[in-house]
mmCIF file of the N, C-alpha and C atoms, coordinates in Angstrom:
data_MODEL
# 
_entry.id   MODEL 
# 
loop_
_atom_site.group_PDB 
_atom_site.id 
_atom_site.type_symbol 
_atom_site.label_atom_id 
_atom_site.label_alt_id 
_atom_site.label_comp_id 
_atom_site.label_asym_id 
_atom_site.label_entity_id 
_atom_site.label_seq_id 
_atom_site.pdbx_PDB_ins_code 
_atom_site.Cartn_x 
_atom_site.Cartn_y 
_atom_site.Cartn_z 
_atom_site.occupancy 
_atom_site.B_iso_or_equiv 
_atom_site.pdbx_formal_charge 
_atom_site.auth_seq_id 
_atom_site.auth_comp_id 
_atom_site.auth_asym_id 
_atom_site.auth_atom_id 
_atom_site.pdbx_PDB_model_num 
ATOM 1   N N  . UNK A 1 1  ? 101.677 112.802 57.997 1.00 0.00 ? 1  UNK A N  1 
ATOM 2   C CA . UNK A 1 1  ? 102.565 113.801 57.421 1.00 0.00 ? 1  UNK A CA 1 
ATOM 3   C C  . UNK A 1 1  ? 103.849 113.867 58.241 1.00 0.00 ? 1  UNK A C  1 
ATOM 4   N N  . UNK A 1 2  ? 104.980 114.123 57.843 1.00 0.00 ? 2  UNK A N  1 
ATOM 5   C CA . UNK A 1 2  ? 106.673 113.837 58.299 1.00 0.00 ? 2  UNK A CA 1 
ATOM 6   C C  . UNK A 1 2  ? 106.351 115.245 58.619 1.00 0.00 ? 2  UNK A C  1 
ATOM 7   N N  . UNK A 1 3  ? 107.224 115.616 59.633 1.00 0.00 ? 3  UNK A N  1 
ATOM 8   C CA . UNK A 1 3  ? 108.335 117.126 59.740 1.00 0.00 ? 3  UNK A CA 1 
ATOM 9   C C  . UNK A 1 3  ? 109.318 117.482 58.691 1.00 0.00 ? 3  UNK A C  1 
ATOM 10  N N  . UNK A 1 4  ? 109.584 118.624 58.929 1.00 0.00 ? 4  UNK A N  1 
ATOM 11  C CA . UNK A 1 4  ? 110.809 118.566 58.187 1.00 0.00 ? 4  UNK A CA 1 
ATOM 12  C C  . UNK A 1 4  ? 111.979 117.606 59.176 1.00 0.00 ? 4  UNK A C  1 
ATOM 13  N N  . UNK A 1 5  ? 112.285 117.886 60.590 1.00 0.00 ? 5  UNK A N  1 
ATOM 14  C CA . UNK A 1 5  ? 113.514 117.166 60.814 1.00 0.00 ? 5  UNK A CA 1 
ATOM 15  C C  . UNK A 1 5  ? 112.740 115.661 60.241 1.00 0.00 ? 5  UNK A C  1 
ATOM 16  N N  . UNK A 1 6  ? 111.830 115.154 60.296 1.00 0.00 ? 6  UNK A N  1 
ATOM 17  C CA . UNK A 1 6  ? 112.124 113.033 59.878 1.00 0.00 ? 6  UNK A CA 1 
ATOM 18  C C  . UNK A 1 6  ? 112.156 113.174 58.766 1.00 0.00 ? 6  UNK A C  1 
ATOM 19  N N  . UNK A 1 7  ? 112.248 114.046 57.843 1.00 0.00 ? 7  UNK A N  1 
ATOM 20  C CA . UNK A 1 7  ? 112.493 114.162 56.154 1.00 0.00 ? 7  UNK A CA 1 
ATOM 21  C C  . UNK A 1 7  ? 114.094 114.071 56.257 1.00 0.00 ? 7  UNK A C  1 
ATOM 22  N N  . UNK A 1 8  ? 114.122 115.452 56.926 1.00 0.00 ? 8  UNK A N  1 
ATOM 23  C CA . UNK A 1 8  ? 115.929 115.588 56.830 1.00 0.00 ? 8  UNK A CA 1 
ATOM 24  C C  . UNK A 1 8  ? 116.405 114.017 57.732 1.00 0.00 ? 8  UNK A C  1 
ATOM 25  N N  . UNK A 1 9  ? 116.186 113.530 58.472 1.00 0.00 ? 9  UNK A N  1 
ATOM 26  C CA . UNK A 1 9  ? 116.622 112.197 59.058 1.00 0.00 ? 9  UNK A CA 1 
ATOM 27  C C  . UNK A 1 9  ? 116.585 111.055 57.972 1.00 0.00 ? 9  UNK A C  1 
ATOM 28  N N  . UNK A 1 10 ? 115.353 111.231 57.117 1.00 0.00 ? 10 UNK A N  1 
ATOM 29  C CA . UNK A 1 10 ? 115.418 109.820 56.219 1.00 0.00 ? 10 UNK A CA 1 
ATOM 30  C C  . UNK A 1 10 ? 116.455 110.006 55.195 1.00 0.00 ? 10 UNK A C  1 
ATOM 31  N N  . UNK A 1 11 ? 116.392 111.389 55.027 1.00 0.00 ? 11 UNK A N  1 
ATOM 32  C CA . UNK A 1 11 ? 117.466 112.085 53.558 1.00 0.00 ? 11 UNK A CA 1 
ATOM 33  C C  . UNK A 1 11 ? 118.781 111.466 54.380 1.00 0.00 ? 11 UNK A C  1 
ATOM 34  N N  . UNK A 1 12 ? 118.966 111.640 55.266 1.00 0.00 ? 12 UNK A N  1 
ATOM 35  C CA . UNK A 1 12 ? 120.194 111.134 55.846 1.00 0.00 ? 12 UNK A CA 1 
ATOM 36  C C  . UNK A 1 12 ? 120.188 109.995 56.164 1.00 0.00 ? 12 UNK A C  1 
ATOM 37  N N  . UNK A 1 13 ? 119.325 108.744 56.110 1.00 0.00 ? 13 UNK A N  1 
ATOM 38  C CA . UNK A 1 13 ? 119.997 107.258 56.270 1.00 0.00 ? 13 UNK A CA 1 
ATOM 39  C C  . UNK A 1 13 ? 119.862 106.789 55.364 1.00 0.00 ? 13 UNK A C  1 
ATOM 40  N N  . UNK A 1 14 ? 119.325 107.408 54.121 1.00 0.00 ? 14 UNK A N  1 
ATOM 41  C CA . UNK A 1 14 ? 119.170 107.220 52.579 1.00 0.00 ? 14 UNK A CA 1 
ATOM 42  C C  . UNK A 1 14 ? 120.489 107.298 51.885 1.00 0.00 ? 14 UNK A C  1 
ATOM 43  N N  . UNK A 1 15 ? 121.168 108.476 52.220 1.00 0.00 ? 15 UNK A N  1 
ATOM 44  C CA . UNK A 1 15 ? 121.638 108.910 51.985 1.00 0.00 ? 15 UNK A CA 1 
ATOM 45  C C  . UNK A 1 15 ? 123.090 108.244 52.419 1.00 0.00 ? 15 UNK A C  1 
ATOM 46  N N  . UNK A 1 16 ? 123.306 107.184 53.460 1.00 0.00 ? 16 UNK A N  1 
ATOM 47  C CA . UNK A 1 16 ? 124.543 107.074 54.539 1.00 0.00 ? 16 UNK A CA 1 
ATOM 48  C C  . UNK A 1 16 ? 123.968 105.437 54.933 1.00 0.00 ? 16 UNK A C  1 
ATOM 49  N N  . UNK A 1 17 ? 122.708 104.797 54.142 1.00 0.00 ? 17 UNK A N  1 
ATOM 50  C CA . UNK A 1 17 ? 122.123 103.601 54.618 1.00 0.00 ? 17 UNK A CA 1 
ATOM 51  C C  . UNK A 1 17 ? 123.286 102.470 54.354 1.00 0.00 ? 17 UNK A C  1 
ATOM 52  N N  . UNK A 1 18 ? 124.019 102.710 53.332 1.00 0.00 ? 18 UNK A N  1 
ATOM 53  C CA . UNK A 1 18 ? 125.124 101.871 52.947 1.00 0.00 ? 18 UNK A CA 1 
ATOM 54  C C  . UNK A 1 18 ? 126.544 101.615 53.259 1.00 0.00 ? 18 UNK A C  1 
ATOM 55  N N  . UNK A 1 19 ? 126.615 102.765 54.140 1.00 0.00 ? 19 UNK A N  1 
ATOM 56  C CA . UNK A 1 19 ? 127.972 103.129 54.218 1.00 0.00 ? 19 UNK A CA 1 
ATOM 57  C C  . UNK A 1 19 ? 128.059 102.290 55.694 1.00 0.00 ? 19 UNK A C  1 
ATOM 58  N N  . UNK A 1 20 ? 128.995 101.324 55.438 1.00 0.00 ? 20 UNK A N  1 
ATOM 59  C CA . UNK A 1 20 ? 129.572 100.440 56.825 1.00 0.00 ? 20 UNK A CA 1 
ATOM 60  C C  . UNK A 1 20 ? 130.857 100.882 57.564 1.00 0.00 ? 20 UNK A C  1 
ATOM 61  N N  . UNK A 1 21 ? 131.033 101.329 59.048 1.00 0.00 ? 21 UNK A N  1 
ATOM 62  C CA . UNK A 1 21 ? 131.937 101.716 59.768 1.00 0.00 ? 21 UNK A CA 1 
ATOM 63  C C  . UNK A 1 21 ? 133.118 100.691 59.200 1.00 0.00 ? 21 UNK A C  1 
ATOM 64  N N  . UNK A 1 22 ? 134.170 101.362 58.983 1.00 0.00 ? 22 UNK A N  1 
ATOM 65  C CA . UNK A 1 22 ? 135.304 100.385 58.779 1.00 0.00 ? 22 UNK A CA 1 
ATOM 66  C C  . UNK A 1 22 ? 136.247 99.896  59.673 1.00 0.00 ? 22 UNK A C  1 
ATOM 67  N N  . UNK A 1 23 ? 135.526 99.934  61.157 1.00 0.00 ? 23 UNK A N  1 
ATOM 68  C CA . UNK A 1 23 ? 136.449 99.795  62.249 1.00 0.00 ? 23 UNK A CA 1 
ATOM 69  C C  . UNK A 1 23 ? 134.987 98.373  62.958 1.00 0.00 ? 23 UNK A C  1 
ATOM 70  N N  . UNK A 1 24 ? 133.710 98.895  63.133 1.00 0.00 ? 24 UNK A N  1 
ATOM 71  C CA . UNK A 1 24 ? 132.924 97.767  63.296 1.00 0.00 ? 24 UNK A CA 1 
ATOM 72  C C  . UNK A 1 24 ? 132.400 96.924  62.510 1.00 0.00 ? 24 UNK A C  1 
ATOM 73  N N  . UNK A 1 25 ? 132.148 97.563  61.381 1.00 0.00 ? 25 UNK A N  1 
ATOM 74  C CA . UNK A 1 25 ? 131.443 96.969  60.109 1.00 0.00 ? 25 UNK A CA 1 
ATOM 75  C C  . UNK A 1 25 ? 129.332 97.075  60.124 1.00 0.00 ? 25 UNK A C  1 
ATOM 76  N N  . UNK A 1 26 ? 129.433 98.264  61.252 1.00 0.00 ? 26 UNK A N  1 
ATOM 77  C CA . UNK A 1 26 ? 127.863 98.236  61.587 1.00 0.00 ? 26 UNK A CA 1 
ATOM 78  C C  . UNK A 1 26 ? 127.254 99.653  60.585 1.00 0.00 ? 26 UNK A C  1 
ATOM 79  N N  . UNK A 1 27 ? 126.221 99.544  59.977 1.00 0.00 ? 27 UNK A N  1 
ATOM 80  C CA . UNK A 1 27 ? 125.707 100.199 59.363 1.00 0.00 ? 27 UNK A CA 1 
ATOM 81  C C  . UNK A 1 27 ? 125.365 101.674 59.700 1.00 0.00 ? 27 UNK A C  1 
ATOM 82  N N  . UNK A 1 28 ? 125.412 102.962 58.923 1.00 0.00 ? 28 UNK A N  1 
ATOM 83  C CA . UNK A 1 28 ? 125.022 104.179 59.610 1.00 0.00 ? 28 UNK A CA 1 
ATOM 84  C C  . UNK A 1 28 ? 123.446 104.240 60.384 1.00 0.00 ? 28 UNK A C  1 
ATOM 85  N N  . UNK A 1 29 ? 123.775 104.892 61.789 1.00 0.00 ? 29 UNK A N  1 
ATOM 86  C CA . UNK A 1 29 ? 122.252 104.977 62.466 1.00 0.00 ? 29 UNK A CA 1 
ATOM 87  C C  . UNK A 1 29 ? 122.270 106.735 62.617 1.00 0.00 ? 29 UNK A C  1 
ATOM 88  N N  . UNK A 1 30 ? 121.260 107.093 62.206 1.00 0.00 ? 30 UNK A N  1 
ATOM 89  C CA . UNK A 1 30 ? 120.820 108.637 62.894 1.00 0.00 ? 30 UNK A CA 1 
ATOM 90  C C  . UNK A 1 30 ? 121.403 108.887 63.716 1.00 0.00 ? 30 UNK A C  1 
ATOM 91  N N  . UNK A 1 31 ? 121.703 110.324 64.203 1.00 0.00 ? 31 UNK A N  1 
ATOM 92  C CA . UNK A 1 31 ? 122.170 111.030 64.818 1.00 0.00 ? 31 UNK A CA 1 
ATOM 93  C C  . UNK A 1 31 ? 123.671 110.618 65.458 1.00 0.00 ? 31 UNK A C  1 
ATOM 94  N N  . UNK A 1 32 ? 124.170 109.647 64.811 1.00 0.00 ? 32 UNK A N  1 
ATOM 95  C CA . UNK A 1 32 ? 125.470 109.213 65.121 1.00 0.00 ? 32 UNK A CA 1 
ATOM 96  C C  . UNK A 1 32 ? 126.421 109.992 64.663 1.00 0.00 ? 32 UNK A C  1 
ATOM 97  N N  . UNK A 1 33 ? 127.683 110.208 65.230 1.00 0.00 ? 33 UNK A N  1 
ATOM 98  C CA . UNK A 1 33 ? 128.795 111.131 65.140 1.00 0.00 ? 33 UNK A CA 1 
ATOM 99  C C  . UNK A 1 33 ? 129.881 110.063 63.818 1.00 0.00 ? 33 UNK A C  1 
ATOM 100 N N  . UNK A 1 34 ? 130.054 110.670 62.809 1.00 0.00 ? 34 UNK A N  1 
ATOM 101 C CA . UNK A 1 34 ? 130.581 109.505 61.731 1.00 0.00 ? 34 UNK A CA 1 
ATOM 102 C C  . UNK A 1 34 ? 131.899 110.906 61.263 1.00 0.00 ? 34 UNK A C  1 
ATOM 103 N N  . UNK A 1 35 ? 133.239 110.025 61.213 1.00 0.00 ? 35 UNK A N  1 
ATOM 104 C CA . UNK A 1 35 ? 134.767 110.665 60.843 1.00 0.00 ? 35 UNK A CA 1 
ATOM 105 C C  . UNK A 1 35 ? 134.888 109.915 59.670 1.00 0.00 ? 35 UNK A C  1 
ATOM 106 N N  . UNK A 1 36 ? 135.183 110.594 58.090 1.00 0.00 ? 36 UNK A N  1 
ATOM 107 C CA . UNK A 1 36 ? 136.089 109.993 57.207 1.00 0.00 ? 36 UNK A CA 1 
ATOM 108 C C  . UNK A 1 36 ? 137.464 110.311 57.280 1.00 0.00 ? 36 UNK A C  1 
ATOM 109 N N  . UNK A 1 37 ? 138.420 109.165 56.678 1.00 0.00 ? 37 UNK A N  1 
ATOM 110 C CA . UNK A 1 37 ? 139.716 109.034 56.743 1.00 0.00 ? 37 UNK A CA 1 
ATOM 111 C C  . UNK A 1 37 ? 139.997 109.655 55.608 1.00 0.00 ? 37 UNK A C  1 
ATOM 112 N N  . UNK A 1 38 ? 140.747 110.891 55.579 1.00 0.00 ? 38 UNK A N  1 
ATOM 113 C CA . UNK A 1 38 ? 141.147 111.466 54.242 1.00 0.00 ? 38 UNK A CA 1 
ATOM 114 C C  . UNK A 1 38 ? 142.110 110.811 53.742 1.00 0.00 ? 38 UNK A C  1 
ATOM 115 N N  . UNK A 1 39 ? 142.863 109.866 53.883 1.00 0.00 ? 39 UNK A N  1 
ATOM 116 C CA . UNK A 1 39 ? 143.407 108.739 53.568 1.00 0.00 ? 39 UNK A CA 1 
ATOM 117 C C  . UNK A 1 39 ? 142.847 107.868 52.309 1.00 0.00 ? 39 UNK A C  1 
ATOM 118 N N  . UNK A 1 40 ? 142.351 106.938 53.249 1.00 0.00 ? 40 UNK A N  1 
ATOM 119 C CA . UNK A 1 40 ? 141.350 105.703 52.418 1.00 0.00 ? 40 UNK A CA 1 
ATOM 120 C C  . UNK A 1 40 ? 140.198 106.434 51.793 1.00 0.00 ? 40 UNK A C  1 
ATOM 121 N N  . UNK A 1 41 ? 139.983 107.331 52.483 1.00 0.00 ? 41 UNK A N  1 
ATOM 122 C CA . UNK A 1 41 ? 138.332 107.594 52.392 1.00 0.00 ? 41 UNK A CA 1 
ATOM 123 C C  . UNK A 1 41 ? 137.155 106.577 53.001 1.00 0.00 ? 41 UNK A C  1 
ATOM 124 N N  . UNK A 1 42 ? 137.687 105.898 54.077 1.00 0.00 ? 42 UNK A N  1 
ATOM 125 C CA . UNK A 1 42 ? 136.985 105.084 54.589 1.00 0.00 ? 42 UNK A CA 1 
ATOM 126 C C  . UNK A 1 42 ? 136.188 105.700 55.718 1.00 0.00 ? 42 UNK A C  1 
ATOM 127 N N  . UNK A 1 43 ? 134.778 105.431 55.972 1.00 0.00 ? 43 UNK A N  1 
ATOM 128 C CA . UNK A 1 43 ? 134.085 106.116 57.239 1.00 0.00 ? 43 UNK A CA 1 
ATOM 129 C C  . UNK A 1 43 ? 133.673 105.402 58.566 1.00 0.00 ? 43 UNK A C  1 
ATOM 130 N N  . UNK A 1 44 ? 133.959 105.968 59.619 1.00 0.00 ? 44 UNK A N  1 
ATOM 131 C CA . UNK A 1 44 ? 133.945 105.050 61.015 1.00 0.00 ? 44 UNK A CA 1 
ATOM 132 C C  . UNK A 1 44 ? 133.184 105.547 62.118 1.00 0.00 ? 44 UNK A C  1 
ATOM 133 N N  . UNK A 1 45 ? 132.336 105.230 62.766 1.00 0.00 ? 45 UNK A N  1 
ATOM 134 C CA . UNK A 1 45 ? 131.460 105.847 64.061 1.00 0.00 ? 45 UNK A CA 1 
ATOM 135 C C  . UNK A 1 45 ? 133.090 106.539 65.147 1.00 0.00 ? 45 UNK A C  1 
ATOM 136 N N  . UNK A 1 46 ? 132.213 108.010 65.335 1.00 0.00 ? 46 UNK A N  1 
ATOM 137 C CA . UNK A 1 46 ? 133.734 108.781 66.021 1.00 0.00 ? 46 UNK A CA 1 
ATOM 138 C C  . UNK A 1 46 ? 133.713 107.501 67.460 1.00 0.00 ? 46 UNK A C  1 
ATOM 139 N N  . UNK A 1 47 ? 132.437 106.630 67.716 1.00 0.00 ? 47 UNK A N  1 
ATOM 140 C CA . UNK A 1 47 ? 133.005 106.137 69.100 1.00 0.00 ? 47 UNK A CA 1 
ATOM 141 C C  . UNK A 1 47 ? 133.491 105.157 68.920 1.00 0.00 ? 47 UNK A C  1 
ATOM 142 N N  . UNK A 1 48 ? 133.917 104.452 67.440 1.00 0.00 ? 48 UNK A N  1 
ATOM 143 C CA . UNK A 1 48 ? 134.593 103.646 67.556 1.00 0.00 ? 48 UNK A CA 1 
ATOM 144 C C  . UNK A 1 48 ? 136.518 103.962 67.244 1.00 0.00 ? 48 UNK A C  1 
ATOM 145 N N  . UNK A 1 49 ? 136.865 105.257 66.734 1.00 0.00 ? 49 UNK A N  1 
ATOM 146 C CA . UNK A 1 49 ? 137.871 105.629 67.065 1.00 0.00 ? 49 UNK A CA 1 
ATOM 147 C C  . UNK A 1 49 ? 137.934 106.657 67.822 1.00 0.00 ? 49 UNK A C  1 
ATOM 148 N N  . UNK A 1 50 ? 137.518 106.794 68.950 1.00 0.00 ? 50 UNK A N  1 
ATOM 149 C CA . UNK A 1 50 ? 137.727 107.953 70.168 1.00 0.00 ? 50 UNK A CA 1 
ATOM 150 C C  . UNK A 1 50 ? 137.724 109.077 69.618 1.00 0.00 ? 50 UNK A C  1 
ATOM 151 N N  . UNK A 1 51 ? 136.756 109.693 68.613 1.00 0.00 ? 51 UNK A N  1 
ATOM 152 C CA . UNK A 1 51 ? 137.134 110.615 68.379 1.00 0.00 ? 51 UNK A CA 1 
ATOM 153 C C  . UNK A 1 51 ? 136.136 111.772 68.328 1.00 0.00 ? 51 UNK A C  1 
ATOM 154 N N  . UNK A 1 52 ? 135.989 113.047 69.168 1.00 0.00 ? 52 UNK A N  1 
ATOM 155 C CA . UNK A 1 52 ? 134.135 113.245 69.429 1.00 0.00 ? 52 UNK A CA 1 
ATOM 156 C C  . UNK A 1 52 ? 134.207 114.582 68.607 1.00 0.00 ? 52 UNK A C  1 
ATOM 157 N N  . UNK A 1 53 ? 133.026 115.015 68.533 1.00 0.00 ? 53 UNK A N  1 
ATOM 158 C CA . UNK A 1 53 ? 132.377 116.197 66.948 1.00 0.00 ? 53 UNK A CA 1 
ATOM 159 C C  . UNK A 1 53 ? 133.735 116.958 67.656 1.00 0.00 ? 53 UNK A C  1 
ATOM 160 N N  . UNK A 1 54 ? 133.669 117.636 68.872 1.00 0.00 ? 54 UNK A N  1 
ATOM 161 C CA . UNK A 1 54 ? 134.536 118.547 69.393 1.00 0.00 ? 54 UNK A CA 1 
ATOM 162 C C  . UNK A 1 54 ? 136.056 118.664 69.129 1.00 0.00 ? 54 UNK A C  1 
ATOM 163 N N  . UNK A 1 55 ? 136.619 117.445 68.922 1.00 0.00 ? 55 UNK A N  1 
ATOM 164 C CA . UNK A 1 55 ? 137.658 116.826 68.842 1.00 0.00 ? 55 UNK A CA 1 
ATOM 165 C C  . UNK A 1 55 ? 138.116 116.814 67.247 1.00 0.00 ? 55 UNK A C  1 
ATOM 166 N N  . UNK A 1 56 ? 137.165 116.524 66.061 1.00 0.00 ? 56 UNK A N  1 
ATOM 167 C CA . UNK A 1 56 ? 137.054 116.512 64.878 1.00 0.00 ? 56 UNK A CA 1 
ATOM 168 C C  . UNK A 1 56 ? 137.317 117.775 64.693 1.00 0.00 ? 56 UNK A C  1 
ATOM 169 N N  . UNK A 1 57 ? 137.040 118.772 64.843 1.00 0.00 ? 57 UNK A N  1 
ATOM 170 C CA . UNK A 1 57 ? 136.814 120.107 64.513 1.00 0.00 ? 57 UNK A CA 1 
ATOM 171 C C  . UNK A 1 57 ? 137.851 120.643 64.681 1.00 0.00 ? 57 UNK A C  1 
ATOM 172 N N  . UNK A 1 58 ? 139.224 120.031 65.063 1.00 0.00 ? 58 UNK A N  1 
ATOM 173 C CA . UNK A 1 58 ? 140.574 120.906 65.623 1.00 0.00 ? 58 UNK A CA 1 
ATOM 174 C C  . UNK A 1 58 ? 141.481 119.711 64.783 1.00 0.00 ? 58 UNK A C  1 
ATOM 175 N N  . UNK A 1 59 ? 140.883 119.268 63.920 1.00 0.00 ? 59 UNK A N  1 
ATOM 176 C CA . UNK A 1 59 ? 141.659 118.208 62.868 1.00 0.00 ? 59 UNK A CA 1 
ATOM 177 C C  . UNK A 1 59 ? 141.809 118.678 61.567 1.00 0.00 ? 59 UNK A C  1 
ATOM 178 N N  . UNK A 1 60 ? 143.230 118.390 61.474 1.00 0.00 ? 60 UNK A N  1 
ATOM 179 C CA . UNK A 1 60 ? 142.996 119.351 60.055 1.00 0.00 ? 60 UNK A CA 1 
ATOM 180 C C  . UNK A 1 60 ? 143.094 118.036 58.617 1.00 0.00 ? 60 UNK A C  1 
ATOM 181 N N  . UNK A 1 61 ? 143.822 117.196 59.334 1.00 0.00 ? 61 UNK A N  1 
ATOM 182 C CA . UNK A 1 61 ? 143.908 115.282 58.200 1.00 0.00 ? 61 UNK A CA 1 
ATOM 183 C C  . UNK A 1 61 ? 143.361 114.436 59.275 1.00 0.00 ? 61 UNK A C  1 
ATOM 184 N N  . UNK A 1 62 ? 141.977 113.752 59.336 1.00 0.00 ? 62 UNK A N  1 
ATOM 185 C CA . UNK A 1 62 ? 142.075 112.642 60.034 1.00 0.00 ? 62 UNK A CA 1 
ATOM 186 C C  . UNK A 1 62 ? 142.517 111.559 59.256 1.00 0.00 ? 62 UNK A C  1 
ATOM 187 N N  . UNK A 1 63 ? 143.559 110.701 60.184 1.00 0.00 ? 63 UNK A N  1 
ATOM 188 C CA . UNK A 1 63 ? 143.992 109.641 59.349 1.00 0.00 ? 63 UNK A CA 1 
ATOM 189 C C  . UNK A 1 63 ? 143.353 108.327 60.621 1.00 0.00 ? 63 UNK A C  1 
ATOM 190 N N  . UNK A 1 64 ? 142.914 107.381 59.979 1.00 0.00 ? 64 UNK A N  1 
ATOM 191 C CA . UNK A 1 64 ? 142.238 106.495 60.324 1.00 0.00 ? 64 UNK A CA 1 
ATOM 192 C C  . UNK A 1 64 ? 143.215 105.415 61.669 1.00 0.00 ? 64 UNK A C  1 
ATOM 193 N N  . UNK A 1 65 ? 143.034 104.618 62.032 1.00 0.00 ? 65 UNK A N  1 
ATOM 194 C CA . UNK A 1 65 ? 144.084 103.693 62.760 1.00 0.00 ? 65 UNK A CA 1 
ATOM 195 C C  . UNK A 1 65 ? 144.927 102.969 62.135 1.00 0.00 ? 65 UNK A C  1 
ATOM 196 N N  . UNK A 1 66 ? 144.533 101.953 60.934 1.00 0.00 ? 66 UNK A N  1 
ATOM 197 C CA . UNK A 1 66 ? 145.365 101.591 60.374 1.00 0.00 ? 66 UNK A CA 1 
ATOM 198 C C  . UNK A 1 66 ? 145.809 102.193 59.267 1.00 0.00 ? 66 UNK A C  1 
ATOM 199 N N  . UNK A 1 67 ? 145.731 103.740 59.073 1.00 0.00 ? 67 UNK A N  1 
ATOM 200 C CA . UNK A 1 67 ? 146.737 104.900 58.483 1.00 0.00 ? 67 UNK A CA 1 
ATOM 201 C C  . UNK A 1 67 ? 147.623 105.445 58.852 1.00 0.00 ? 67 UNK A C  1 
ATOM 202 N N  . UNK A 1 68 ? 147.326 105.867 60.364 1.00 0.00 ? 68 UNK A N  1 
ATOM 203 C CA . UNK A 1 68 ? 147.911 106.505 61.234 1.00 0.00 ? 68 UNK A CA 1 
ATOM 204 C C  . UNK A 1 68 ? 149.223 105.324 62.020 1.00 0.00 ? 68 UNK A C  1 
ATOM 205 N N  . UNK A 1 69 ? 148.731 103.998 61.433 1.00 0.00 ? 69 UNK A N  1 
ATOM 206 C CA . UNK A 1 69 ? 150.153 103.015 61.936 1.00 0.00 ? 69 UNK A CA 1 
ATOM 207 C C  . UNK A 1 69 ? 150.656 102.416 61.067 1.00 0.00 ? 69 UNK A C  1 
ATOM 208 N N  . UNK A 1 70 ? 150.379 102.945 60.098 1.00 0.00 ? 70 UNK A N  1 
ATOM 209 C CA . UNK A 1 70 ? 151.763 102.641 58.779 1.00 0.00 ? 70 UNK A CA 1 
ATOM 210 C C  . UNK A 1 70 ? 152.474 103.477 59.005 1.00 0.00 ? 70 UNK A C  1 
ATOM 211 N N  . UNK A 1 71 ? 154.097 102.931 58.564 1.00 0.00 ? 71 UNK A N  1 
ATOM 212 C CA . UNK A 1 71 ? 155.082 103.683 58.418 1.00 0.00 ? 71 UNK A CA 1 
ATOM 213 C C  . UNK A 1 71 ? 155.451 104.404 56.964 1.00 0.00 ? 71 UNK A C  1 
ATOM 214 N N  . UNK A 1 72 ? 155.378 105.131 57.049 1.00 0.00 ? 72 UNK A N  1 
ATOM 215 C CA . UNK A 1 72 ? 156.127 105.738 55.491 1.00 0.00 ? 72 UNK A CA 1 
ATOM 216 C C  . UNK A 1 72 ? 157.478 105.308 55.249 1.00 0.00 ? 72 UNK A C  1 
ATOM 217 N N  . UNK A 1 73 ? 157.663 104.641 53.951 1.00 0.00 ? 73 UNK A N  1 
ATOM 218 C CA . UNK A 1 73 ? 159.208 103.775 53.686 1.00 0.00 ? 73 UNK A CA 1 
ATOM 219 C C  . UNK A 1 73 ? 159.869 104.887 53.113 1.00 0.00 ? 73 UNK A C  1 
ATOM 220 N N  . UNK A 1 74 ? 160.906 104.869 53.167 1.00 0.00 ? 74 UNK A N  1 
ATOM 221 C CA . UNK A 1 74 ? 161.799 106.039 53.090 1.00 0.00 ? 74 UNK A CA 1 
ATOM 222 C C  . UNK A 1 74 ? 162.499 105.398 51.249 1.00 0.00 ? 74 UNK A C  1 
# 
């Protein structure tokens, strides 16, 4: 018999099993810290753009790396 948390854990790699970091290309793992780009809508492990839960939380647009280094053409 599961717990509830390895229910809620499988609901969540069920749920996120597909979704590939767009900065490593490595698949979602449990309890990992994951940022979408309100941009692309692309999703990335926060340790692969420096970016931690604490840090997320005082963001009001995350824009991804290669969002955040385009230029807007005038």
């Amino acid at each position: 018999m599961q717990t509830r948390d390895e229910e809620e854990e499988l609901d969540e790699v069920y749920e996120h099993g597909e979704t590939l970091c767009g900065a490593c290309g490595q698949n979602y793992g449990t309890g990992e810290f994951w940022i979408c780009c309100d941009i692309c809508e692309k999703w990335f492990h926060g340790k692969c753009v420096k970016i931690t839960p604490a840090r997320a939380q005082r963001i009001k647009q995350y824009k991804c790396p290669s969002r955040s280094n385009k230029r807007t053409r005038s």
